[in-house]
N, C-alpha and C positions, 0 to 999 in steps of 0.2 A: 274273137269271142273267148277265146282260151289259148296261152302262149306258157312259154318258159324263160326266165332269163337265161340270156347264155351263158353265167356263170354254171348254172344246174346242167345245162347241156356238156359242160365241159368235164364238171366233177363225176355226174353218171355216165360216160358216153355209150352206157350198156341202153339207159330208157329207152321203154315202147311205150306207148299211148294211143288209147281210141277215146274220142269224145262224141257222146249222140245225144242231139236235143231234140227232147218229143214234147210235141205240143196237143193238147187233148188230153192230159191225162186227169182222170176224179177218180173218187172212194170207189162209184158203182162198179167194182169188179172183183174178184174174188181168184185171188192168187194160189190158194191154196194147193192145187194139184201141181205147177208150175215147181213151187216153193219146196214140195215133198219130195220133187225128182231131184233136186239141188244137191240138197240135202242129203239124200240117198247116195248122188256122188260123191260127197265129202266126206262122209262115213265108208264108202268102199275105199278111198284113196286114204284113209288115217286107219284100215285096220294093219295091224300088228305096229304101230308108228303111233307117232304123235304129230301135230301139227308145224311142230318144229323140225320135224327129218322133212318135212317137204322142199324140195327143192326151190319153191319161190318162195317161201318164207324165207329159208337160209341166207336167199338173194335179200331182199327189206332187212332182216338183221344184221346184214355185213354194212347197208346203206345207214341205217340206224347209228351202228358205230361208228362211221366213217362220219355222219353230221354231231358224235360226240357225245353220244347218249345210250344209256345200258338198253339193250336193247330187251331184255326181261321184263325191264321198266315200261318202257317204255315199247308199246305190241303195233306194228304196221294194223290197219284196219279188220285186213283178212283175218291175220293171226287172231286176233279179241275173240272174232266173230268164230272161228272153229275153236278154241280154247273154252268156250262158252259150250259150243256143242257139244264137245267130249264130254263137259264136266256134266252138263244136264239135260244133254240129248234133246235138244231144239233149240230154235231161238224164240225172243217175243216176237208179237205182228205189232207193226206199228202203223205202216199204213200200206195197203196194196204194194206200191213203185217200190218201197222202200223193203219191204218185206222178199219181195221178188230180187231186186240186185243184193241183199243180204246173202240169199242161199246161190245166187250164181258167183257171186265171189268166195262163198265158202267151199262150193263144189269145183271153181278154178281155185280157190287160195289165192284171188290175186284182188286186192284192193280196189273197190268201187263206190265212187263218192257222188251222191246224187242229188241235185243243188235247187232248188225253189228259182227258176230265173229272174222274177221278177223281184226277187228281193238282194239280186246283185245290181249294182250299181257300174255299167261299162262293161271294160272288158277285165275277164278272171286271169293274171299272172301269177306262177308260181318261183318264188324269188328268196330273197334273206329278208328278214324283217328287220325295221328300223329302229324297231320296241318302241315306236310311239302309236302305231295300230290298233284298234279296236277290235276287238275278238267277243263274243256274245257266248256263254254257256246256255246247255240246256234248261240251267237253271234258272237263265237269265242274267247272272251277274257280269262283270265287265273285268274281262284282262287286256294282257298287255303282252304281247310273245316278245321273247328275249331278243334283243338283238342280233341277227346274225342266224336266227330261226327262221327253220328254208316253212313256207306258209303260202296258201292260195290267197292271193288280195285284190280288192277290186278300184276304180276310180275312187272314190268315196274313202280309199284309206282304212278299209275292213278289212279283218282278216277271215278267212271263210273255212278256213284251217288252219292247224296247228301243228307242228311236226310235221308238214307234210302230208304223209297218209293216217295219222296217228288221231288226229281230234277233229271232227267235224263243228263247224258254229251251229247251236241254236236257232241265230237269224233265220240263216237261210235253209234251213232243213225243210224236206218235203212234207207239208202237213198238209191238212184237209181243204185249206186254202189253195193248196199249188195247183195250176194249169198248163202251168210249162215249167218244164224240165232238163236242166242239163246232168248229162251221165257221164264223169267219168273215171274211165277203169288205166292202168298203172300199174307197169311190170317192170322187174330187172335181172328176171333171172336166164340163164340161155333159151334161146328157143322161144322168148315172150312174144317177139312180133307174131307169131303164128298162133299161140297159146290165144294171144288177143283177138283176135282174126273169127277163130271158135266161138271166145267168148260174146261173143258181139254180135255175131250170128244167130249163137243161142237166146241171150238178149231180145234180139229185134221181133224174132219169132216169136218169144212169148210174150210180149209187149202187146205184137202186132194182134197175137191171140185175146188178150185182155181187153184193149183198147182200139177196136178195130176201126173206130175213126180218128185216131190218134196218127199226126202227120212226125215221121222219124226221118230226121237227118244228119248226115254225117259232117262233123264238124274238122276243119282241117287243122294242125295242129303244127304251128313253123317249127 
């Protein structure tokens, strides 16, 4: 369901990853108190700092560089998402799932990417792109990621990200449609396997708290 090529296993050989697909998830739940606790820890962990002294952002912007791209520029997911928070002290809601892995990766700082299953197509690889890929904005429009752009892509020849952890597709984004869900979170800085470990725990609970007939499973990740 979710792999790497081995090139990425060679170049990060720091990467941790947990992937969890829940099935059962709809609108009717209300994140709110979940999403505040998040939040609350991502504002204790950025006082007297910024989002950039954080040790796993540092980790995503050495990786950033090293795939070739300013990393200012261009922000790992988490980063956007706490850079956002400082500036205007919350985020939008955009939909329950989506709102909830928002504030738990901004209260780990660690990039969580949360995927509409059924509008992947096989199995999700994370790899170099061919630049002949399709890539869908949220605006709808159609790219094309550069050759050689590390990107999540599926049978079908989609690409479901951009950069890595940097651009999520359109396509497959969790919207009011989605039922099933793949979740996942992606770390490189010391101590991630554990950091993920937490996060995923935290996760599952407030999930399982939301969506109490929502079936959660851990997806193995070669």
């Amino acid at each position: 369901m979710f792999s790497y090529a081995p090139s990425i296993r060679r170049d990060f050989p720091e990467l941790a990853t947990c992937v969890l697909r829940v099935d059962g998830v709809t609108t009717a739940a209300t994140a709110a108190e979940p999403v505040a606790r998040f939040l609350a820890l991502a504002r204790r962990r950025m006082a007297g700092t910024t989002e950039g002294g954080l040790p796993e952002i540092q980790a995503w912007r050495r990786a950033f560089a090293k795939m070739g791209l300013k990393p200012t520029q261009y922000r790992c997911a988490s980063e956007a998402l706490l850079r956002r928070l400082r500036k205007e002290d919350g985020l939008p809601s955009v939909h329950p799932l989506v709102d909830l892995c928002n504030a738990v990766s901004a209260g780990f700082a660690i990039p969580i990417a949360a995927i509409d299953l059924d509008r992947v197509d096989g199995r999700l690889r994370v790899q170099a792109a061919s630049g002949t890929e399709i890539y869908e904005t949220f605006a709808g429009d159609i790219e094309h990621p550069e050759a050689g752009e590390i990107i999540f892509v599926d049978a079908a020849h989609r690409a479901h990200a951009r950069r890595w952890a940097n651009r999520q597709s359109g396509h497959s984004a969790v919207m009011d449609r989605t039922t099933r869900a793949l979740v996942v979170a992606e770390a490189l800085h010391d101590g991630a396997t554990a950091d993920l470990v937490r996060l995923m725990a935290a996760l599952r609970t407030s999930i399982s708290a939301l969506w109490p007939h929502a079936t959660l499973t851990d997806v193995p990740v070669p």
